[in-house]
C-alpha positions as CSV (number, residue, x, y, z in Angstrom):
1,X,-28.0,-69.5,-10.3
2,X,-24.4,-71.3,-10.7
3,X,-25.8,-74.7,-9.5
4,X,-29.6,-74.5,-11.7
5,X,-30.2,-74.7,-15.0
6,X,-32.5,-72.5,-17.0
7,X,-35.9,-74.7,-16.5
8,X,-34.9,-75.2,-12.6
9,X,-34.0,-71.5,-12.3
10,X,-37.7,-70.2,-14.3
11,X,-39.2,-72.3,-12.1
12,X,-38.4,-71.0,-9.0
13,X,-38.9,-67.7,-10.3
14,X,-42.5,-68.7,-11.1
15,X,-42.6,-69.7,-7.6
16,X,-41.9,-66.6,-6.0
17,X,-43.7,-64.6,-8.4
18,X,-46.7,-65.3,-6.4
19,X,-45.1,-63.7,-3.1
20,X,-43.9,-60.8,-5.4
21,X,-46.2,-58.0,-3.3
22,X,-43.4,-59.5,-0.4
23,X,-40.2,-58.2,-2.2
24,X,-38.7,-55.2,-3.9
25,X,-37.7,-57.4,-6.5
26,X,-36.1,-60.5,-7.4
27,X,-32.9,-61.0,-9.3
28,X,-31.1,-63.8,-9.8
29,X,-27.3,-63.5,-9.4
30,X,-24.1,-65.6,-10.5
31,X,-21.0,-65.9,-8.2
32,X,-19.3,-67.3,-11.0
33,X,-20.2,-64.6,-13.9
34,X,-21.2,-61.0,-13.4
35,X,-24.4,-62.2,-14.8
36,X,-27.2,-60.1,-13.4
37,X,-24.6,-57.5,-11.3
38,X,-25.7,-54.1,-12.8
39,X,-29.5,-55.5,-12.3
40,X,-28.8,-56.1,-8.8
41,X,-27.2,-52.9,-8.0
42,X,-29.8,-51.1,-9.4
43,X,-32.4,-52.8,-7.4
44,X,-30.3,-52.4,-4.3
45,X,-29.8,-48.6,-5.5
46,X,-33.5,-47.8,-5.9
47,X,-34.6,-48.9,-2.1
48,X,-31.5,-47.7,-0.4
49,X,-32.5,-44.7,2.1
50,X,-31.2,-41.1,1.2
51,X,-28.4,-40.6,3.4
52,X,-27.0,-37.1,4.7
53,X,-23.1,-36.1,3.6
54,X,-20.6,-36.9,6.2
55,X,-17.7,-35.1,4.5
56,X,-17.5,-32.0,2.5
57,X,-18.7,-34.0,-1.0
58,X,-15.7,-32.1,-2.8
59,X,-13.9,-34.9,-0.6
60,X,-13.1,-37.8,-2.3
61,X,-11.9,-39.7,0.7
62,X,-11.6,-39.4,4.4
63,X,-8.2,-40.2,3.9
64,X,-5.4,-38.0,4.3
65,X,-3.8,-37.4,1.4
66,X,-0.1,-39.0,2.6
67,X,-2.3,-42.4,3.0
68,X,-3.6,-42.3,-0.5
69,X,-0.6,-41.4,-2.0
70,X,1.3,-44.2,0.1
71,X,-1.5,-46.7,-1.4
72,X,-0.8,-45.5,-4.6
73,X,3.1,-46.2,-4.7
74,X,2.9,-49.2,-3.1
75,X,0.5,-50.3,-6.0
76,X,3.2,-49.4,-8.4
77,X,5.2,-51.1,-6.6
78,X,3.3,-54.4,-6.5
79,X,2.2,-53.8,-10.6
80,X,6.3,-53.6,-11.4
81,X,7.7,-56.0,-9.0
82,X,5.0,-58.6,-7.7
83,X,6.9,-61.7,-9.1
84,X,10.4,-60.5,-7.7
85,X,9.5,-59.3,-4.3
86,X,6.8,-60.9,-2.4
87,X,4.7,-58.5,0.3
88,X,7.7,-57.3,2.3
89,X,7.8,-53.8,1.0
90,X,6.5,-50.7,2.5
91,X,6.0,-47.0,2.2
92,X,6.5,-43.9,4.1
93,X,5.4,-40.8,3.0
94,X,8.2,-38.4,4.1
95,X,7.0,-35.0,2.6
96,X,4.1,-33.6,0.4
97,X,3.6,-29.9,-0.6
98,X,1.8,-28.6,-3.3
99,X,2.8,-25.4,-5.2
100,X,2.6,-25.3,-9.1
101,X,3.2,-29.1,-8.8
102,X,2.1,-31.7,-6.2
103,X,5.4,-32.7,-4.7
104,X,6.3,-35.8,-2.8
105,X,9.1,-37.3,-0.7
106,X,8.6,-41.1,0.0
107,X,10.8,-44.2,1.3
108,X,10.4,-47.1,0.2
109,X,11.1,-49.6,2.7
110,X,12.2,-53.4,2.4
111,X,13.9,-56.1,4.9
112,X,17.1,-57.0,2.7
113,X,19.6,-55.9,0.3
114,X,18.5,-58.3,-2.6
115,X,15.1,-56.9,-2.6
116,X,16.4,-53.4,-2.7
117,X,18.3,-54.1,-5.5
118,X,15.0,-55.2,-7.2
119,X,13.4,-51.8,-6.1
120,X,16.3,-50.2,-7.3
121,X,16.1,-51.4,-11.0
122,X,12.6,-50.8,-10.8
123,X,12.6,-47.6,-9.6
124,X,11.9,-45.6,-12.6
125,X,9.1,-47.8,-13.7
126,X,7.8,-47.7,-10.4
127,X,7.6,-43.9,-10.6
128,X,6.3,-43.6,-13.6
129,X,3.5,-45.8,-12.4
130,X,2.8,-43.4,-9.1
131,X,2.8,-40.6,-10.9
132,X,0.1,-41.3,-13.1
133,X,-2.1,-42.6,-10.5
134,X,-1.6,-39.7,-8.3
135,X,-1.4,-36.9,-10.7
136,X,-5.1,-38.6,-11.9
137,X,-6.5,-38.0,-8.4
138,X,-4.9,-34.8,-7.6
139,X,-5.2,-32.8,-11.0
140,X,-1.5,-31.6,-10.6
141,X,2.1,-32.4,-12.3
142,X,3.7,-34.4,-9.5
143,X,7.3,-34.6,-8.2
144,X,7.8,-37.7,-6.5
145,X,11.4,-38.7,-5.4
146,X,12.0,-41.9,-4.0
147,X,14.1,-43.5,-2.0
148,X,14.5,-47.2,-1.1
149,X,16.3,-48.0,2.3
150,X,16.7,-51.2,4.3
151,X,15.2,-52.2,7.5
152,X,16.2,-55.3,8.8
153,X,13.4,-57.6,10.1
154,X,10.6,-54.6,10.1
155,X,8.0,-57.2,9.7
156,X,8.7,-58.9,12.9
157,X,9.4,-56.3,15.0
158,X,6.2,-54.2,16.6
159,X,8.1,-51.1,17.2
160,X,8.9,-50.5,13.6
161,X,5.9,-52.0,12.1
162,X,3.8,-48.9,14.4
163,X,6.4,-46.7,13.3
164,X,5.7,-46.9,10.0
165,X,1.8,-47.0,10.2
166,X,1.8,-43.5,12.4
């Protein structure tokens, strides 16, 4: 509906009013705005099949935990130092164990010394971020030490990019 105007846009509507017994229903839907979003999500909602669980529903991801919690710091990351230090950071979830508090071990990883030093002087900020988002999702107080290392060239190299994905 970006490119019609109102009289164009009725129009058409008018037209396929009369092949309505054809369609669910018919909404009309910006790309630019979120005009007409919830509408079309409810539409899509109310003919979508009834679909079996795959995972325990308890589950809020098929994740494992480590990969959340590594998406999670690397977002705090990003929020805190996006300006500074373009995509060249990474992290490695060393540890978690839960007790009476959620407790993490990570490393966050970067090619050179300048952008540690960035990581470094954002590194309480960065925590704080972390924490929040994964205390959110795991209902516990969380301990979450950090470190931040340097690995020369890790984005070029396959053997340490694998290494840090396993």
């Amino acid at each position: 509906i970006d490119l019609a105007k109102k009289e164009q846009l009725f129009a058409k509507l008018r037209e396929y009013a009369k092949y309505s017994e054809h369609f669910s229903a018919i909404v009309p839907v910006s790309t630019k705005k979120a005009v007409f979003k919830r509408e079309l999500l409810s539409e899509i909602s109310k003919i979508l099949p009834e679909a079996p669980h795959y995972y325990d529903s308890e589950n809020l991801s098929d994740a494992m935990a480590k990969d959340i919690y590594r998406e999670f710091i690397l977002e705090a990351i990003f929020e805190c130092v996006s300006e500074e230090l373009p995509y060249s950071a990474e992290v490695r979830v060393k540890n978690v164990s839960e007790g009476n508090m959620l407790r993490i071990e990570a490393l966050i990883i970067t090619d050179n010394a300048s952008h540690k030093g960035i990581l470094i002087s954002a590194l309480k900020n960065i925590g704080i971020r972390a924490r929040k988002l994964i205390s959110a999702l795991s209902g516990q107080k969380v301990y979450l030490r950090l470190e931040v290392v340097v690995e020369k060239n890790w984005l070029k190299d396959e053997k340490k990019l694998i290494k840090f994905i396993d």
